[in-house]
ROFIPA-649295 format. One line per 3 residues: their letters; for each residue x negated, y, z of C-alpha. Coordinates in nm, 3 decimals. Each point is the difference from the previous one (the first is absolute). Example, Ala and Ser with C-alpha at 12.3 -4.5 7.8 and 13.67 -1.06 7.14 Angstrom:
AS	-1.230 -0.450 0.780; -0.137 0.344 -0.066
***
This chain:
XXX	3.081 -7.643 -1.225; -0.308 -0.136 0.178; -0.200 0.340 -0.087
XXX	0.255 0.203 0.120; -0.009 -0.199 0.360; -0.402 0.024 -0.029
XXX	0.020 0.398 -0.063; 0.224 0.038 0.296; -0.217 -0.205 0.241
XXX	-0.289 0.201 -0.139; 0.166 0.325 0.095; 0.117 -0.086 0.339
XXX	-0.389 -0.110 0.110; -0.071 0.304 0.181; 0.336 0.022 0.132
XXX	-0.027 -0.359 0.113; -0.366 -0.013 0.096; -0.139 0.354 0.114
XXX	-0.366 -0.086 0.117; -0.257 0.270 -0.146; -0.268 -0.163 -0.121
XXX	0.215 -0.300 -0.157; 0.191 0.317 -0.223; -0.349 0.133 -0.035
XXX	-0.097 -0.370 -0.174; 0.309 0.020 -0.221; -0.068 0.351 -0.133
XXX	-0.345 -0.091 -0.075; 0.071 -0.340 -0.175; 0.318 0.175 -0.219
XXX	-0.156 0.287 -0.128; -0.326 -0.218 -0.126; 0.278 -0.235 -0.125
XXX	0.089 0.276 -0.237; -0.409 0.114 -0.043; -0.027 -0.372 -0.140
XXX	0.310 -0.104 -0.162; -0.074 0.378 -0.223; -0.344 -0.192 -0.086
XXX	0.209 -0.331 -0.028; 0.192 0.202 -0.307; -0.333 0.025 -0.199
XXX	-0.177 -0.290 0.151; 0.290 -0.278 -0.180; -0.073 0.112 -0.318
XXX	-0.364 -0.061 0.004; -0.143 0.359 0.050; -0.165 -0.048 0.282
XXX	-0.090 0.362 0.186; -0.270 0.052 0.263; 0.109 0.355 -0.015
XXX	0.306 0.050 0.184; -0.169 0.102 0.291; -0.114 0.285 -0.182
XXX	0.414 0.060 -0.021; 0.050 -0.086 0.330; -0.281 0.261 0.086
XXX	0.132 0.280 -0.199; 0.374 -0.049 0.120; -0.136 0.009 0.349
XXX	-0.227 0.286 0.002; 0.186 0.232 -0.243; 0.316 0.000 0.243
XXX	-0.245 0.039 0.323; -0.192 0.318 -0.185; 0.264 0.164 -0.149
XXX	0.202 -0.007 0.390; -0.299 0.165 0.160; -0.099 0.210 -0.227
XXX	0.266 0.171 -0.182; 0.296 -0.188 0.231; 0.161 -0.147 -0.262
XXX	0.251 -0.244 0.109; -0.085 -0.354 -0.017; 0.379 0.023 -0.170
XXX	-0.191 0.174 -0.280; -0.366 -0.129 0.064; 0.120 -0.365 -0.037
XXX	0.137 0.031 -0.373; -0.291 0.264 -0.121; -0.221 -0.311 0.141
XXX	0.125 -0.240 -0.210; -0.021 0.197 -0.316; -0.343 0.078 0.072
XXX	-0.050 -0.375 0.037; 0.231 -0.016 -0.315; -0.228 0.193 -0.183
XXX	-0.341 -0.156 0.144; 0.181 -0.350 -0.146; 0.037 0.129 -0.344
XXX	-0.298 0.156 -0.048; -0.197 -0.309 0.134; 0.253 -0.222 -0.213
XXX	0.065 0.120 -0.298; -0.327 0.038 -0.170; -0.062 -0.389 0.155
XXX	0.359 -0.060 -0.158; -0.035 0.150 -0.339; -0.409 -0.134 -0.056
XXX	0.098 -0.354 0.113; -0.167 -0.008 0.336; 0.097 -0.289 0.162
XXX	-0.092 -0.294 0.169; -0.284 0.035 0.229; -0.116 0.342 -0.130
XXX	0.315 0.121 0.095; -0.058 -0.131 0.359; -0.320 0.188 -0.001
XXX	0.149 0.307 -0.109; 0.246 -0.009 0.240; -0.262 -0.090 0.298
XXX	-0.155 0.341 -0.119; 0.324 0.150 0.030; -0.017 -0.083 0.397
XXX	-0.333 0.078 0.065; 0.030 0.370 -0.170; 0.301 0.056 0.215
XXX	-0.197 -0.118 0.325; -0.305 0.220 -0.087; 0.161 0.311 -0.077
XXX	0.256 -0.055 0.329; -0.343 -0.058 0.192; -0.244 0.288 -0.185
XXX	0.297 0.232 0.047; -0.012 -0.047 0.412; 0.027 0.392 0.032
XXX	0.347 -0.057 -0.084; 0.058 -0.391 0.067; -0.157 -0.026 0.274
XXX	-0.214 -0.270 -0.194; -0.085 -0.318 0.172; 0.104 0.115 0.354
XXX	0.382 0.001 -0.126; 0.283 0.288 -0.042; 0.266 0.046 0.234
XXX	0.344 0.176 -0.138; 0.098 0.320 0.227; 0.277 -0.064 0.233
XXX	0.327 0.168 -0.082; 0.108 0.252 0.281; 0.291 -0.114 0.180
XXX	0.302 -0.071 -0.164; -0.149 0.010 -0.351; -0.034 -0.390 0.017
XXX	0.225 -0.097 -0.286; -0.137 0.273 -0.250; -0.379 -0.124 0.101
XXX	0.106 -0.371 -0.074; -0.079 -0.052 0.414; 0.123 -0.210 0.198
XXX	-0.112 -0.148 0.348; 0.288 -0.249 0.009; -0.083 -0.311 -0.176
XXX	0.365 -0.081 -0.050; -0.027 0.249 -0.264; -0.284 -0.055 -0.162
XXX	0.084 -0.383 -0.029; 0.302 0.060 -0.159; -0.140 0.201 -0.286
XXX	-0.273 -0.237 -0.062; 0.253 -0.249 -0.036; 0.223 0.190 -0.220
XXX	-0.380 0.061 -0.216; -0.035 -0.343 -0.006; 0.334 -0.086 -0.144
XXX	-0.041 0.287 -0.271; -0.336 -0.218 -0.071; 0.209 -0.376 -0.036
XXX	0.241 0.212 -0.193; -0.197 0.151 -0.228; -0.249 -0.306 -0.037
XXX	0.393 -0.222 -0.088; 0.033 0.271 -0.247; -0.294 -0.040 -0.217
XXX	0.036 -0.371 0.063; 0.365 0.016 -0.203; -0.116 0.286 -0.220
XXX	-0.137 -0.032 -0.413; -0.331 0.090 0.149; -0.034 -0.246 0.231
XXX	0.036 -0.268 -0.373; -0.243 0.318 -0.183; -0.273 -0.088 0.280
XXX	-0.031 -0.336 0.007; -0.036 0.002 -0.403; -0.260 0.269 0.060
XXX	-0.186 -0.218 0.267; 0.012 -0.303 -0.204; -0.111 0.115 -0.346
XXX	-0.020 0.407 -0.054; -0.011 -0.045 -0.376; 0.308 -0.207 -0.004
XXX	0.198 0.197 0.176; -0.108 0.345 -0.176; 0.113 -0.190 -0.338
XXX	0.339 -0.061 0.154; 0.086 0.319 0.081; -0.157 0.073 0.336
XXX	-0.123 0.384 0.020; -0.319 -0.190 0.251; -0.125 0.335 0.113
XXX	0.339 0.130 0.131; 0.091 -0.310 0.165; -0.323 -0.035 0.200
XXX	0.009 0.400 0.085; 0.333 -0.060 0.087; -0.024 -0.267 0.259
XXX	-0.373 0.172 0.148; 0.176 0.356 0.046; 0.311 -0.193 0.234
XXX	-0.319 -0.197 0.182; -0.167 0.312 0.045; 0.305 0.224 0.111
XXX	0.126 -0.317 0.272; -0.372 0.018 0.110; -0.078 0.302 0.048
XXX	0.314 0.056 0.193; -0.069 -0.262 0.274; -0.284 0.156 0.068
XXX	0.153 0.311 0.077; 0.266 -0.202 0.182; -0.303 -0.142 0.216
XXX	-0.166 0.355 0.035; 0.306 0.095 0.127; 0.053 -0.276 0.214
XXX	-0.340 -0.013 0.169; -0.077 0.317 0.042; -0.368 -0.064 -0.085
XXX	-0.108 -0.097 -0.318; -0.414 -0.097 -0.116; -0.169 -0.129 -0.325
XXX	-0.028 -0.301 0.124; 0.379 -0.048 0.064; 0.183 0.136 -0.272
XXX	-0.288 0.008 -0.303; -0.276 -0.199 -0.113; -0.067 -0.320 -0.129
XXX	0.053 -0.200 0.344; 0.401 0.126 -0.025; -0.007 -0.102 -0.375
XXX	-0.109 -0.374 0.092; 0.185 0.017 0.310; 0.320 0.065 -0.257
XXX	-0.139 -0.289 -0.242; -0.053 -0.238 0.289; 0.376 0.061 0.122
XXX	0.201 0.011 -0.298; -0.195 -0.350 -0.203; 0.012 -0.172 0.408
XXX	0.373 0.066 0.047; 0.084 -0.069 -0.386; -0.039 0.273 -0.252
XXX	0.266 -0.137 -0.224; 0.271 0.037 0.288; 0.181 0.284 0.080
XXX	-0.042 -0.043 0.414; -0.392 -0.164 -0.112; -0.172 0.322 0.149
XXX	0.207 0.031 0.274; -0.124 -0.356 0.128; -0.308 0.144 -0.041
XXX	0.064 0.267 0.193; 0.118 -0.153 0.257; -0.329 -0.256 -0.016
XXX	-0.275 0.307 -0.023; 0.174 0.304 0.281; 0.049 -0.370 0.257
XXX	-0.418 -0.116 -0.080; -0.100 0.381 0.041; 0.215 0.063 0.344
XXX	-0.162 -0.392 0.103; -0.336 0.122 -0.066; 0.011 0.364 0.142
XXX	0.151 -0.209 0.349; -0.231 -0.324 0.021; -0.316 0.213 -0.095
XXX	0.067 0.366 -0.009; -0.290 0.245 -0.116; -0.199 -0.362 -0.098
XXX	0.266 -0.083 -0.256; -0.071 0.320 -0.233; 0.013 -0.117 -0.367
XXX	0.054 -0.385 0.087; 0.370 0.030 -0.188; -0.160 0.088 -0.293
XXX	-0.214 -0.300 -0.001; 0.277 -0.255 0.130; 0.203 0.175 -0.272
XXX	-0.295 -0.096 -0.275; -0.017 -0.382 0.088; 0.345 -0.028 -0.034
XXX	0.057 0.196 -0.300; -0.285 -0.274 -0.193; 0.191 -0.284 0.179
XXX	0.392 0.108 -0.080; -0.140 0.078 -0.377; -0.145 -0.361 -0.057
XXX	0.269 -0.208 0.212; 0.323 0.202 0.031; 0.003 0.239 -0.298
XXX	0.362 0.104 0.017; -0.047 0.086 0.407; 0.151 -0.115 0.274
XXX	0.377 0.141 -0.092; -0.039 -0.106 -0.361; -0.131 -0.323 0.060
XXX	0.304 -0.107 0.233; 0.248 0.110 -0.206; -0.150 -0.206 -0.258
XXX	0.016 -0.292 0.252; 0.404 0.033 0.042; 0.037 0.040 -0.380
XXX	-0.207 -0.303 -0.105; 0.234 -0.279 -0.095; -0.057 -0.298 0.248
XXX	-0.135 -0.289 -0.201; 0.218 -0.311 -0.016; -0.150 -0.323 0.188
XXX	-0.180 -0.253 -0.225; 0.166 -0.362 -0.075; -0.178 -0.141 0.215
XXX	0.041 0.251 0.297; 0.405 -0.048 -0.087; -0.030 -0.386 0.036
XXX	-0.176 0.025 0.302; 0.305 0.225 0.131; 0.246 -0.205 -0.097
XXX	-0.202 -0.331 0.150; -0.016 0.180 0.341; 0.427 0.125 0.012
X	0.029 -0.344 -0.018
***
């Protein structure tokens, strides 16, 4: 019952509260809620990606090129984005998948994954618009909804939020699901968990393709959204970390982890563009850094995780000695 009561206070925010630039917050920290809790998906289960913003890249651009060029509707551009991030994951994947790549070599393969994507979105600036950015066309008048357009951010907030849910949903779904149990055996001991039964490859494809697909799709969703998309934004390494920082900060093992860490990285990025503006370039990134080292060693599970585990813990009962000095001072 108390979700249902959270859901309808979440949709009756902009209704409620109509201020532009507060909406314009909320858009920004739900759609990188679902950026991070698709890395979160991958992330729990030990494969740790520094390529995502390679998907989040692709999803992004693919939508934004195929509008002005050909104009393709986002309708269309969105879902041929995310198979061409689909297929970008399994080609990077599988042959890491089926050679045993893991561990920190896949980490490095997947950190070549993001910088391949940011060179050839930055080599290809006749058509990218390279580092200076890309701007979608503007949909003549009245052709808002089949541009995916909107000015009022009312709208937009509402289908971030209805994103985001798809993202909790489907992140509850592997959570209950026989892959969820497949993973874990994979992550703890790969050989074990082949000789039970576990088809390893398939299972890791599996959950990388839904990663890739959720990724790729909130960039578009931010292309979209913005209006104004650049390498540095939606692809590279710096929006790989920035989804590593969030998701392990907020708690990677919780389904609303990322979106505390979301709401932690969008409020120190609008507090630094304010306080310092044009000084403050790239100072996220390093705030984002030091506490990424400190959350690792001291609060492993995140912020999220870590208090849940607080409720749960059993309260420990008071020594002898603390009970006969209770029962000394009722009297």
């Amino acid at each position: 019952m108390a979700w249902i009561v959270a859901l309808a206070v979440l949709v009756a925010v902009p209704f409620v509260h109509s201020d532009p630039y507060h909406l314009h917050i909320l858009v920004l920290i739900l759609i990188w809620s679902f950026a991070y809790t698709s890395w979160s998906i991958m992330g729990r289960f030990g494969l740790v990606s520094l390529g995502h913003g390679g998907f989040m890249g692709t999803g992004a651009y693919v939508t934004a090129l195929l509008w002005n060029n050909f104009g393709l509707s986002p309708w269309i551009g969105i879902p041929l984005s995310m198979l061409a991030a689909g297929v970008l994951a399994l080609v990077v994947a599988y042959p890491c998948f089926r050679f045993r790549i893991t561990g920190h070599y896949f980490v490095l393969v997947t950190l070549a994954l993001a910088g391949i994507v940011l060179q050839v979105i930055t080599a290809t600036r006749d058509y990218t618009g390279g580092s200076l950015g890309y701007t979608p066309q503007r949909a003549p008048s009245g052709k808002g909804l089949l541009a995916l357009q909107f000015d009022d951010k009312t709208t937009w907030y509402l289908i971030a939020l209805a994103v985001w849910l798809a993202g909790i949903v489907i992140w509850h779904r592997i959570d209950r699901s026989m892959s969820r149990h497949a993973m874990e055996a994979i992550s703890e001991d790969e050989d074990a968990a082949a000789a039970a039964g576990v088809n390893v490859t398939a299972e890791k494809l599996k959950i990388t393709l839904i990663s890739a697909l959720m990724t790729a799709l909130s960039g578009a969703l931010y292309c979209q959204y913005q209006m104004f998309i650049s390498p540095d934004t939606v692809s590279g390494i710096a929006v790989s970390l920035q989804m590593v920082f969030a998701a392990i900060v907020g708690g990677v093992y919780v389904a609303l982890g990322p979106t505390v860490g979301a709401i932690i990285t969008i409020l120190l990025a609008e507090v630094l563009r304010i306080s310092f503006g044009a000084n403050a370039v790239g100072w996220d990134n390093l705030v984002y850094g030091v506490l990424l080292v400190l959350f690792i060693i001291f609060l492993p599970k995140g912020i999220l995780g870590s208090v849940i585990d607080w409720i749960k813990s059993p309260r420990k009962p008071p020594r002898a000695h603390e009970q006969e000095t209770v029962r000394v001072a009722r009297r």
